[in-house]
N, CA, C and O atoms as a printed pandas DataFrame, in Angstrom:
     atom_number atom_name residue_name chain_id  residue_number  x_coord  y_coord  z_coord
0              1         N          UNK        A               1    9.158  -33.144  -13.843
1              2        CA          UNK        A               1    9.787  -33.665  -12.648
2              3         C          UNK        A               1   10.709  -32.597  -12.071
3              4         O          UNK        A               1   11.293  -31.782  -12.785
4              5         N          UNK        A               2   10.813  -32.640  -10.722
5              6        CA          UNK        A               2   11.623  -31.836  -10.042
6              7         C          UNK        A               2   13.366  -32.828  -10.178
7              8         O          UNK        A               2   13.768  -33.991  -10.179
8              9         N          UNK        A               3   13.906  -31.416  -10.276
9             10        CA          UNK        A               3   15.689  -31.997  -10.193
10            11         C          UNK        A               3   16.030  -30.711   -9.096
11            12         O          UNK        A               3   15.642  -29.550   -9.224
12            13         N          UNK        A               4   16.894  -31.283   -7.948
13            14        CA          UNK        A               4   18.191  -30.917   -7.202
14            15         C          UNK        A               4   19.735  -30.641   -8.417
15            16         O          UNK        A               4   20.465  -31.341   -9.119
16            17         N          UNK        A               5   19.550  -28.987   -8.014
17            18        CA          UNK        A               5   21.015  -28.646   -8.441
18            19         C          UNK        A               5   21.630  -28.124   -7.389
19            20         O          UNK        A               5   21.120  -27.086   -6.969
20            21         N          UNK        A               6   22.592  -28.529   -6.817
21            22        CA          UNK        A               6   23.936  -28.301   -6.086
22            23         C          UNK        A               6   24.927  -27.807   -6.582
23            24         O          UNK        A               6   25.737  -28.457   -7.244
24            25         N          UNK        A               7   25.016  -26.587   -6.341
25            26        CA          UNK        A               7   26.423  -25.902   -6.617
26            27         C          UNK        A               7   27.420  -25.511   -5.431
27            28         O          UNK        A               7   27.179  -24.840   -4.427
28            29         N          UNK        A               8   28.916  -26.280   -5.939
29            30        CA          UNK        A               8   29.916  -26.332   -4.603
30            31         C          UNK        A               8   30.713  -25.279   -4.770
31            32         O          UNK        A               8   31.535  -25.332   -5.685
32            33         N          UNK        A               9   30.633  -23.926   -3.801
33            34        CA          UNK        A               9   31.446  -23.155   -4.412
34            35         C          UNK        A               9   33.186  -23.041   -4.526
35            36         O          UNK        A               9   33.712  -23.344   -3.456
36            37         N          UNK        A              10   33.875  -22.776   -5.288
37            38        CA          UNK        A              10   35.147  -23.034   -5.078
38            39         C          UNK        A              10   35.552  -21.805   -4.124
39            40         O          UNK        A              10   34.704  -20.972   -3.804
40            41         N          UNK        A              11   37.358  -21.698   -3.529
41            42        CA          UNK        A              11   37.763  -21.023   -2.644
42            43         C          UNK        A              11   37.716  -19.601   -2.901
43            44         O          UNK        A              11   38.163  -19.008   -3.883
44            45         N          UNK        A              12   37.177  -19.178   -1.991
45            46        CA          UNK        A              12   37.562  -17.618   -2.388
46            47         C          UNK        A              12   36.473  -17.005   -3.397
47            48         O          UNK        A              12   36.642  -16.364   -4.434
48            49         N          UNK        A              13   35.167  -17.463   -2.676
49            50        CA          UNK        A              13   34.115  -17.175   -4.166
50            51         C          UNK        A              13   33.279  -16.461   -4.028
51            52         O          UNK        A              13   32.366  -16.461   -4.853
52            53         N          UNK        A              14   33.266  -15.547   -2.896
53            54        CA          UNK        A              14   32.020  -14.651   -2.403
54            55         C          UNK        A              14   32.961  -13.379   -3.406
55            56         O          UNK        A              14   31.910  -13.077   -3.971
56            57         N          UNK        A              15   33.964  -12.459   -4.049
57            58        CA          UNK        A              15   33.555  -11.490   -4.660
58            59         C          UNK        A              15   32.892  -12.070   -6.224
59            60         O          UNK        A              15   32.023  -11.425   -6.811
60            61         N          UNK        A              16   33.483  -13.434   -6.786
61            62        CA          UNK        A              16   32.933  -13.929   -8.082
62            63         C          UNK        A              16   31.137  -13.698   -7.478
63            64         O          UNK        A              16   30.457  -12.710   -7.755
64            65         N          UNK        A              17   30.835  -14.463   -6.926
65            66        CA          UNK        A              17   29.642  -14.516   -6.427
66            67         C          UNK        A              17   28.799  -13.372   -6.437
67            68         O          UNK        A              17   27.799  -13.413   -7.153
68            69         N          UNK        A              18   29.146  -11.885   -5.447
69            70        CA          UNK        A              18   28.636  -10.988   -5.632
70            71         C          UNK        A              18   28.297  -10.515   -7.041
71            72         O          UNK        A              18   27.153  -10.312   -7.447
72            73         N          UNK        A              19   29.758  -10.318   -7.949
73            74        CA          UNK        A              19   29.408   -9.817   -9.152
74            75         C          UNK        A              19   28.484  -10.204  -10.287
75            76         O          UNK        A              19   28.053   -9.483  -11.187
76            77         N          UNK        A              20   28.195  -11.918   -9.985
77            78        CA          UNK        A              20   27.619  -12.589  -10.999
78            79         C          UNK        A              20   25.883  -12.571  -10.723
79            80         O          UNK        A              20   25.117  -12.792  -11.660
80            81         N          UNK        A              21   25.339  -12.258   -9.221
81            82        CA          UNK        A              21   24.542  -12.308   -8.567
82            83         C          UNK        A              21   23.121  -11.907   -9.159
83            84         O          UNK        A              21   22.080  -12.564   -9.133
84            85         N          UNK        A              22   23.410  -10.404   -9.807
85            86        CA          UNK        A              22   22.059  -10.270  -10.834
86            87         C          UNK        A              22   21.736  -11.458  -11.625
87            88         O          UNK        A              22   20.798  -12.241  -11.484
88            89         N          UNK        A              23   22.748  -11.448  -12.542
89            90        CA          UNK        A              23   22.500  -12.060  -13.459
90            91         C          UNK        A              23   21.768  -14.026  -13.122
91            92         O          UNK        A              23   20.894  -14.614  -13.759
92            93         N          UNK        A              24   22.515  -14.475  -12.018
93            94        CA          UNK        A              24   21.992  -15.712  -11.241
94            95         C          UNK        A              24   20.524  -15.681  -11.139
95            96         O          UNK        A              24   19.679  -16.448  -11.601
96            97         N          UNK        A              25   20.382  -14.264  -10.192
97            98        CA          UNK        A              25   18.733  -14.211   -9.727
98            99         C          UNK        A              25   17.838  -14.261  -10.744
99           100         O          UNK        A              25   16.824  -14.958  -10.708
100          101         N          UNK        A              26   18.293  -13.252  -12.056
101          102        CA          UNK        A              26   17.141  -13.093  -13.277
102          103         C          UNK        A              26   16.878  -14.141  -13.553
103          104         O          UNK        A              26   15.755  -14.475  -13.175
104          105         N          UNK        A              27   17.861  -15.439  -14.481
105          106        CA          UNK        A              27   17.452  -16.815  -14.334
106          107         C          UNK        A              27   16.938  -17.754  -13.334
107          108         O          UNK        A              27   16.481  -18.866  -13.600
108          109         N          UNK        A              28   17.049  -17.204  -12.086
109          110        CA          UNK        A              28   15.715  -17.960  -11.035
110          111         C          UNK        A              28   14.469  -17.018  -10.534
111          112         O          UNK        A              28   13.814  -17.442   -9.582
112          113         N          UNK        A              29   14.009  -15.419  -11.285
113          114        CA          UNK        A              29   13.251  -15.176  -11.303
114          115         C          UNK        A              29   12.399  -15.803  -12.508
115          116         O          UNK        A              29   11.375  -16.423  -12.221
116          117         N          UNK        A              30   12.744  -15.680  -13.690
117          118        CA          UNK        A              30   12.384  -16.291  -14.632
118          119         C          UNK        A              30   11.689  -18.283  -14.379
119          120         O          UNK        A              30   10.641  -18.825  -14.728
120          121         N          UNK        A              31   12.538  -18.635  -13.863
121          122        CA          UNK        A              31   12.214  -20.325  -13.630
122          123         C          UNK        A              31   10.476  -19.972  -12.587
123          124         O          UNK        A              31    9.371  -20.482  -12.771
124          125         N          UNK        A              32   10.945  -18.848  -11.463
125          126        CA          UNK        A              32    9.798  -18.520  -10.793
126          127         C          UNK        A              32    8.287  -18.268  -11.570
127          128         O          UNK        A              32    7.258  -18.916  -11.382
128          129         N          UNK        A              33    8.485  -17.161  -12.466
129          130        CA          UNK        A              33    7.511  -17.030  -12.855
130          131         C          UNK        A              33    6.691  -17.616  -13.676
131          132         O          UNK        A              33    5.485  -17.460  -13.870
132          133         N          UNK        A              34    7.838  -18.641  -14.363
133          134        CA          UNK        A              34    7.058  -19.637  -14.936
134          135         C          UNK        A              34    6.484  -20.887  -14.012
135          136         O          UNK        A              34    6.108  -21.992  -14.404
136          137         N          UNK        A              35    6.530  -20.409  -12.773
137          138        CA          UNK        A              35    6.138  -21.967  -12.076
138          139         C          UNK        A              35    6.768  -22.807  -11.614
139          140         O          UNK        A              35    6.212  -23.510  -10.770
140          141         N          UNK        A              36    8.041  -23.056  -11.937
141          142        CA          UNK        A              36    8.556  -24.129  -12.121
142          143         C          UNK        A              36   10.023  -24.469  -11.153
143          144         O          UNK        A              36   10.859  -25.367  -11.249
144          145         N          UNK        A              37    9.874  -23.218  -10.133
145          146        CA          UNK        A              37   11.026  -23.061   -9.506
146          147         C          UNK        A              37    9.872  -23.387   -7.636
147          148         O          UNK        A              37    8.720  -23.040   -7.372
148          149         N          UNK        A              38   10.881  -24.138   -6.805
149          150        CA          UNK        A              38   10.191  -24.835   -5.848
150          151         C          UNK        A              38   11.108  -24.276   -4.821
151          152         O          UNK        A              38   10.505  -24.180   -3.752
152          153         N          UNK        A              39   11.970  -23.993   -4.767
153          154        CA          UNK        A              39   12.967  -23.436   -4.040
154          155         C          UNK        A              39   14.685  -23.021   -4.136
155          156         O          UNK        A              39   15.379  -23.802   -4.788
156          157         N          UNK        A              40   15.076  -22.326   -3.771
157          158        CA          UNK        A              40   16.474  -21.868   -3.949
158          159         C          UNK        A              40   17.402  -21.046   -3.042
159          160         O          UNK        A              40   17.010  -20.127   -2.324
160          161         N          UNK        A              41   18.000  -21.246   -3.092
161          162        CA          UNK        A              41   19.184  -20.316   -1.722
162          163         C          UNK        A              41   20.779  -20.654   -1.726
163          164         O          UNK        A              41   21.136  -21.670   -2.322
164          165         N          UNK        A              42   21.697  -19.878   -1.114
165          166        CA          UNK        A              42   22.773  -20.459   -0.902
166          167         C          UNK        A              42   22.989  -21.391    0.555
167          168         O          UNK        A              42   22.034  -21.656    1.286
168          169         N          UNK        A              43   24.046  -21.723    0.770
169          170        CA          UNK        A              43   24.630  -22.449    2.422
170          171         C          UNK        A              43   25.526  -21.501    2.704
171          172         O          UNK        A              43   26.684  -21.679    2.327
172          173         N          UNK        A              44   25.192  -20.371    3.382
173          174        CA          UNK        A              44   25.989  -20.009    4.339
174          175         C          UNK        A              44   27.249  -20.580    4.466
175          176         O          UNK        A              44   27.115  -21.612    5.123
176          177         N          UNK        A              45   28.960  -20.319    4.004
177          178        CA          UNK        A              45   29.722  -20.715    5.220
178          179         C          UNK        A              45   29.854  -21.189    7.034
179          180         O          UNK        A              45   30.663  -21.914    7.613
180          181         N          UNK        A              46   28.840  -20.517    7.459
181          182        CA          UNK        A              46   28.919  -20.264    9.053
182          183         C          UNK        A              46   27.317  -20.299    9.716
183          184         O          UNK        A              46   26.247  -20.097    9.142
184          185         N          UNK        A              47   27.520  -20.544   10.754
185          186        CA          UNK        A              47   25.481  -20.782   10.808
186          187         C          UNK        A              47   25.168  -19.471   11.353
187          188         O          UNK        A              47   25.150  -19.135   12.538
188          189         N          UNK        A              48   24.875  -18.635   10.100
189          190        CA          UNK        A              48   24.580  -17.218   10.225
190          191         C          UNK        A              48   23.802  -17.114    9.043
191          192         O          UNK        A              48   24.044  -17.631    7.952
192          193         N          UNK        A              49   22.727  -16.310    9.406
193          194        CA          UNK        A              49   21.612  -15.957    7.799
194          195         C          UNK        A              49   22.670  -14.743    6.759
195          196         O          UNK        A              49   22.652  -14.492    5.554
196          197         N          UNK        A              50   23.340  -14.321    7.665
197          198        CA          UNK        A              50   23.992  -12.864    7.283
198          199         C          UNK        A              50   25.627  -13.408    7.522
199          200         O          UNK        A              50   26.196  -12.948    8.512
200          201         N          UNK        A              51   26.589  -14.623    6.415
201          202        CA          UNK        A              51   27.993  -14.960    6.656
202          203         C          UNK        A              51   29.041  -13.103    6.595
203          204         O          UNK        A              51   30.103  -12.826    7.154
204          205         N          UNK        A              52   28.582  -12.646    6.130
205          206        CA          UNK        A              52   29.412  -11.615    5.814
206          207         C          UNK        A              52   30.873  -12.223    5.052
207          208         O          UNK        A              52   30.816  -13.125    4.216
208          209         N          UNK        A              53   32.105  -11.614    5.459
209          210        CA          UNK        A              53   33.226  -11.929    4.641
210          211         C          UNK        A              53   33.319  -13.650    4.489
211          212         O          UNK        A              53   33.977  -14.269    3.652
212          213         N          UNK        A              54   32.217  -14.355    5.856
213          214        CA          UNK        A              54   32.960  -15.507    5.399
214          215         C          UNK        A              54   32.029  -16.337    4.139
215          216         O          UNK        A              54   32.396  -17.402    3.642
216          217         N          UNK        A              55   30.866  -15.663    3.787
217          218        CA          UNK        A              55   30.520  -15.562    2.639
218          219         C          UNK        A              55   29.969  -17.014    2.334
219          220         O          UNK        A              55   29.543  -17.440    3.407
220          221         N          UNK        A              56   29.772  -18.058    1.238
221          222        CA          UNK        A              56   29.192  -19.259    1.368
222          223         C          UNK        A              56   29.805  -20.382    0.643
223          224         O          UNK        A              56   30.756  -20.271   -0.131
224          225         N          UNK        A              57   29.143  -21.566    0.973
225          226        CA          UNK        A              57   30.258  -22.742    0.352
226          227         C          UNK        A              57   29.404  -23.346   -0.680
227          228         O          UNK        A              57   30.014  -24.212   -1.307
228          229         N          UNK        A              58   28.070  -23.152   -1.098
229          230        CA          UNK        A              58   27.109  -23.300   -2.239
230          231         C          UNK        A              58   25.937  -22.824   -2.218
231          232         O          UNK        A              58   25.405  -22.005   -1.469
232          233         N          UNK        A              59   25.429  -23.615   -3.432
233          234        CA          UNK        A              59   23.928  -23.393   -3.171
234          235         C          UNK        A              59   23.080  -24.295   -3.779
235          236         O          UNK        A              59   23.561  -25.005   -4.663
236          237         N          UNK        A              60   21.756  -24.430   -3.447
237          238        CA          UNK        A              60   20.670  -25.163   -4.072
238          239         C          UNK        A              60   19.263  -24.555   -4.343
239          240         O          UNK        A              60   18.397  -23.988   -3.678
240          241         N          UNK        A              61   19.510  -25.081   -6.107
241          242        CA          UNK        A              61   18.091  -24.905   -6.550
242          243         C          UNK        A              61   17.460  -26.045   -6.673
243          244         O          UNK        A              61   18.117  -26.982   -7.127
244          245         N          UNK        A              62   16.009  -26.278   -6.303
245          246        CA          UNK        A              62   14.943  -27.716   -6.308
246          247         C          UNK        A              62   13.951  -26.880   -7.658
247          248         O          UNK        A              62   13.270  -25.919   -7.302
248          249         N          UNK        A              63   13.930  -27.191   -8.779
249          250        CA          UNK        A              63   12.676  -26.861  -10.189
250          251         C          UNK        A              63   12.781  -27.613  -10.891
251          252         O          UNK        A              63   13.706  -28.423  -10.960
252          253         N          UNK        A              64   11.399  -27.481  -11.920
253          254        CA          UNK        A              64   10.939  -28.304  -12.667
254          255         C          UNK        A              64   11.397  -28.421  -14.063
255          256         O          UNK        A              64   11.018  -27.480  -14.759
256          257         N          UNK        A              65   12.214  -29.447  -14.760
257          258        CA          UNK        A              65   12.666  -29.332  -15.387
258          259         C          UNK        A              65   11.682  -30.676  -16.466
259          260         O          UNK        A              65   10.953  -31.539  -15.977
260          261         N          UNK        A              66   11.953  -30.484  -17.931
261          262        CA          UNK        A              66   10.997  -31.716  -18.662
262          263         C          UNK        A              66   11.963  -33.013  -18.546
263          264         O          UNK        A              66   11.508  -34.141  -18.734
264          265         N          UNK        A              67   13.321  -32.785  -18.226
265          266        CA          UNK        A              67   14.378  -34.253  -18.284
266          267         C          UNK        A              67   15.618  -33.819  -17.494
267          268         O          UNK        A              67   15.714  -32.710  -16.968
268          269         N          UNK        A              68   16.461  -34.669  -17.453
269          270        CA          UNK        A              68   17.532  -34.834  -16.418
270          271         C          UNK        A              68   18.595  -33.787  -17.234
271          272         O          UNK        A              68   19.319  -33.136  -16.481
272          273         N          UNK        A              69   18.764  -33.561  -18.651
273          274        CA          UNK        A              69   19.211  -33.609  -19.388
274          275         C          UNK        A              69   19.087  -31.857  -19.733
275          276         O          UNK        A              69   20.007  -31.125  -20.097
276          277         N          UNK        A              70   17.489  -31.442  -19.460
277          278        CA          UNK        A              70   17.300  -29.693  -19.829
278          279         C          UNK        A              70   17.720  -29.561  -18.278
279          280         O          UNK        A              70   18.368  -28.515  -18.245
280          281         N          UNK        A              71   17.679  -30.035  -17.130
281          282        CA          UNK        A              71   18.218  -29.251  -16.263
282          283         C          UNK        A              71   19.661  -29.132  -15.898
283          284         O          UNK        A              71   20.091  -28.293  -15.105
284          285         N          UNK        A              72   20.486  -30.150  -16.614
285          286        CA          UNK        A              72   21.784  -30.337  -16.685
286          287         C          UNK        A              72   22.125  -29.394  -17.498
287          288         O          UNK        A              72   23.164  -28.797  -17.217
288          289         N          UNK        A              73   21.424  -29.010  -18.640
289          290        CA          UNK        A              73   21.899  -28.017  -19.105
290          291         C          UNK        A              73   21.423  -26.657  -18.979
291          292         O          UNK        A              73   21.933  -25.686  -19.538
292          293         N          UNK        A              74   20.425  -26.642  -18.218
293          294        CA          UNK        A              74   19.924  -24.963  -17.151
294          295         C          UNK        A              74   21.325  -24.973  -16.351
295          296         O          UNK        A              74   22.127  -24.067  -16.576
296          297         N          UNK        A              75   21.549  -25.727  -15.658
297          298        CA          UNK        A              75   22.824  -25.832  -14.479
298          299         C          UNK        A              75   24.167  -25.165  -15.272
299          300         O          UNK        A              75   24.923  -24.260  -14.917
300          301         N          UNK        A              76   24.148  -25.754  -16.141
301          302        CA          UNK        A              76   25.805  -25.634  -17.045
302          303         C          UNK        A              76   25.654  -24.137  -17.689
303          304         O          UNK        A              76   26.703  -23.537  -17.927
304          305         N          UNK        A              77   24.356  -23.474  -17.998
305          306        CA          UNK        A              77   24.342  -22.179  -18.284
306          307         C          UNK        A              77   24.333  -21.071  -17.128
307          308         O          UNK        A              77   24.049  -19.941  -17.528
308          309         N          UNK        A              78   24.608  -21.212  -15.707
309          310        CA          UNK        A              78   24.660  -20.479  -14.959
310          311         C          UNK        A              78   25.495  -19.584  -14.530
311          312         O          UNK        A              78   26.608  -19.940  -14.142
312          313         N          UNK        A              79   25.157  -18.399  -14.520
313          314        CA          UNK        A              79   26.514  -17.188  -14.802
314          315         C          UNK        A              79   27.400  -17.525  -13.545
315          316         O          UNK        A              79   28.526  -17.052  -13.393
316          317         N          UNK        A              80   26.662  -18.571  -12.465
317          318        CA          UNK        A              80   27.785  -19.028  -11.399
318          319         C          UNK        A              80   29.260  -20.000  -11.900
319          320         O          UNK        A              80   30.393  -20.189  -11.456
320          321         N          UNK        A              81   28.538  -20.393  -12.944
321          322        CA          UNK        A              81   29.228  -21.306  -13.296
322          323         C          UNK        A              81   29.933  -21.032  -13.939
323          324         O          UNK        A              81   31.103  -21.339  -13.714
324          325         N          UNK        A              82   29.367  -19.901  -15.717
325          326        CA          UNK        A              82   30.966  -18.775  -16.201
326          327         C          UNK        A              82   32.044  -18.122  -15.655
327          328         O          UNK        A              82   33.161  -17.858  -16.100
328          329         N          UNK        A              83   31.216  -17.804  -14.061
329          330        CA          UNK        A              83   31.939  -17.323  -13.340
330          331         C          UNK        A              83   33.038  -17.503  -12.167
331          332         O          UNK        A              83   33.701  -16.717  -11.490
332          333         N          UNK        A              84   32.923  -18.853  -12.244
333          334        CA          UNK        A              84   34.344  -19.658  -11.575
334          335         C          UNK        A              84   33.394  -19.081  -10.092
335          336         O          UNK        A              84   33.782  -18.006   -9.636
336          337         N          UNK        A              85   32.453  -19.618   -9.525
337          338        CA          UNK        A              85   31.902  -19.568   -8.860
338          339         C          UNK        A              85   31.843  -21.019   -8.079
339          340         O          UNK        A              85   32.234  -21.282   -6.942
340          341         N          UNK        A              86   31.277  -21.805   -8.980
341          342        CA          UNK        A              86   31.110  -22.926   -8.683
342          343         C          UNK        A              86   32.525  -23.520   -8.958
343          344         O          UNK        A              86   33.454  -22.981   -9.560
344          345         N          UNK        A              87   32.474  -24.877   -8.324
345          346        CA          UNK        A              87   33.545  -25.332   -8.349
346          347         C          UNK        A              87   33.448  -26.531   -8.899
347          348         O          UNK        A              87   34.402  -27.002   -9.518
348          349         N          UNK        A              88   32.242  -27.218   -8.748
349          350        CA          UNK        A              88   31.400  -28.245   -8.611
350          351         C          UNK        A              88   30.198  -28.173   -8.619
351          352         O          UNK        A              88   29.686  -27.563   -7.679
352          353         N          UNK        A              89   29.319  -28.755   -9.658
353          354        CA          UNK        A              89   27.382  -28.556   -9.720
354          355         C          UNK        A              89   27.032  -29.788  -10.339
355          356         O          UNK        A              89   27.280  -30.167  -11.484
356          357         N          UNK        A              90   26.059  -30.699   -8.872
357          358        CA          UNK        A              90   26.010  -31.952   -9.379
358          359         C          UNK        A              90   24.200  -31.582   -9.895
359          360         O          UNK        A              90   23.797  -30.493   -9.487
360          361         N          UNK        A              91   23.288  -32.337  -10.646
361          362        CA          UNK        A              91   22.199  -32.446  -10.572
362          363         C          UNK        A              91   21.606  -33.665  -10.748
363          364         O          UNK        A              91   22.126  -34.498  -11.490
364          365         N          UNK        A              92   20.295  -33.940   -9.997
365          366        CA          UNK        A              92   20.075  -35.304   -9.528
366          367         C          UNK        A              92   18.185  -34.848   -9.612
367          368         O          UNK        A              92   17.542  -33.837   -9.328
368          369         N          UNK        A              93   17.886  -36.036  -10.086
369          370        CA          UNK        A              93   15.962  -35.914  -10.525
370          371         C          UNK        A              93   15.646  -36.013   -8.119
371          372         O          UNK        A              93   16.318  -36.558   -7.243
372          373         N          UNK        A              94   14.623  -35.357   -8.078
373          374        CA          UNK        A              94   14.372  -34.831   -6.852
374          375         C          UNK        A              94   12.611  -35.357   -6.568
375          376         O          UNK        A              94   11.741  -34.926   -7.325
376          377         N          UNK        A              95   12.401  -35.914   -5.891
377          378        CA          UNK        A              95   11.129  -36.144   -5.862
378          379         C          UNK        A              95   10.391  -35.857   -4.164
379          380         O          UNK        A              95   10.551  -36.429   -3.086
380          381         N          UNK        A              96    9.307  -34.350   -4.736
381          382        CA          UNK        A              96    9.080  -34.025   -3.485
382          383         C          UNK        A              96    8.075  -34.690   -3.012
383          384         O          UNK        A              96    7.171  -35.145   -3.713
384          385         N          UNK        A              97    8.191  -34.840   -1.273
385          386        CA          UNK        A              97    7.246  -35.788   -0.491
386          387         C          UNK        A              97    6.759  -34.879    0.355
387          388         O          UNK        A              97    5.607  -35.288    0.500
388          389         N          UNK        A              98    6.870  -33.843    1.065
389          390        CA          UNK        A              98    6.402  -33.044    1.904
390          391         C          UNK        A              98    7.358  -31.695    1.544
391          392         O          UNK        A              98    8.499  -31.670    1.084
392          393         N          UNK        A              99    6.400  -30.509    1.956
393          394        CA          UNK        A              99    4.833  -30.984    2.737
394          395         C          UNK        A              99    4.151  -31.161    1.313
395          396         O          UNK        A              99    4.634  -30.831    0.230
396          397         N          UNK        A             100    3.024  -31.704    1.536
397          398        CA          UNK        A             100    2.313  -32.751    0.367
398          399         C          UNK        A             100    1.313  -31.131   -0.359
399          400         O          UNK        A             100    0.550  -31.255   -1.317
């Protein structure tokens, strides 16, 4: 089953962010290559593809996890999350409808 992870970033989190950034991507290249990753990105602060300093207020990953429970704990291992990045990361089972 697919799960929604939401991560809220706390204030002031685009240099945590930058620094932790490899390490974020390798664990969602990895989810990728196994398949199992459906989408991912941050939210912009500002409606710009490119926030610059004003940098972003989260992000969301949509993948496939076997229970509510391994993706709660994919979420809780995220170097965003060692990294006082997040502020807040809810995850919720996700069920995709489109496009089909």
């Amino acid at each position: 089953m697919f799960y929604a992870i939401v991560g809220q970033d706390g204030p002031d989190s685009l240099t945590k962010r930058l620094a932790a950034r490899p390490a974020h991507l390798e664990r969602l290249h990895a989810l990728q290559q196994a398949g199992r990753l459906l989408l991912a990105g941050p939210f912009p602060a500002i409606d710009s593809d490119a926030p610059g300093a004003a940098g972003f207020s989260g992000s969301l990953i949509v993948a496939e996890f076997d229970s509510l429970a391994d993706a709660q704990a994919w979420a809780d291992a995220d170097p965003y999350v060692a990294a006082g990045v997040y502020a807040e990361v809810s995850v919720k089972p996700f069920k995709k409808v489109l496009p089909a």
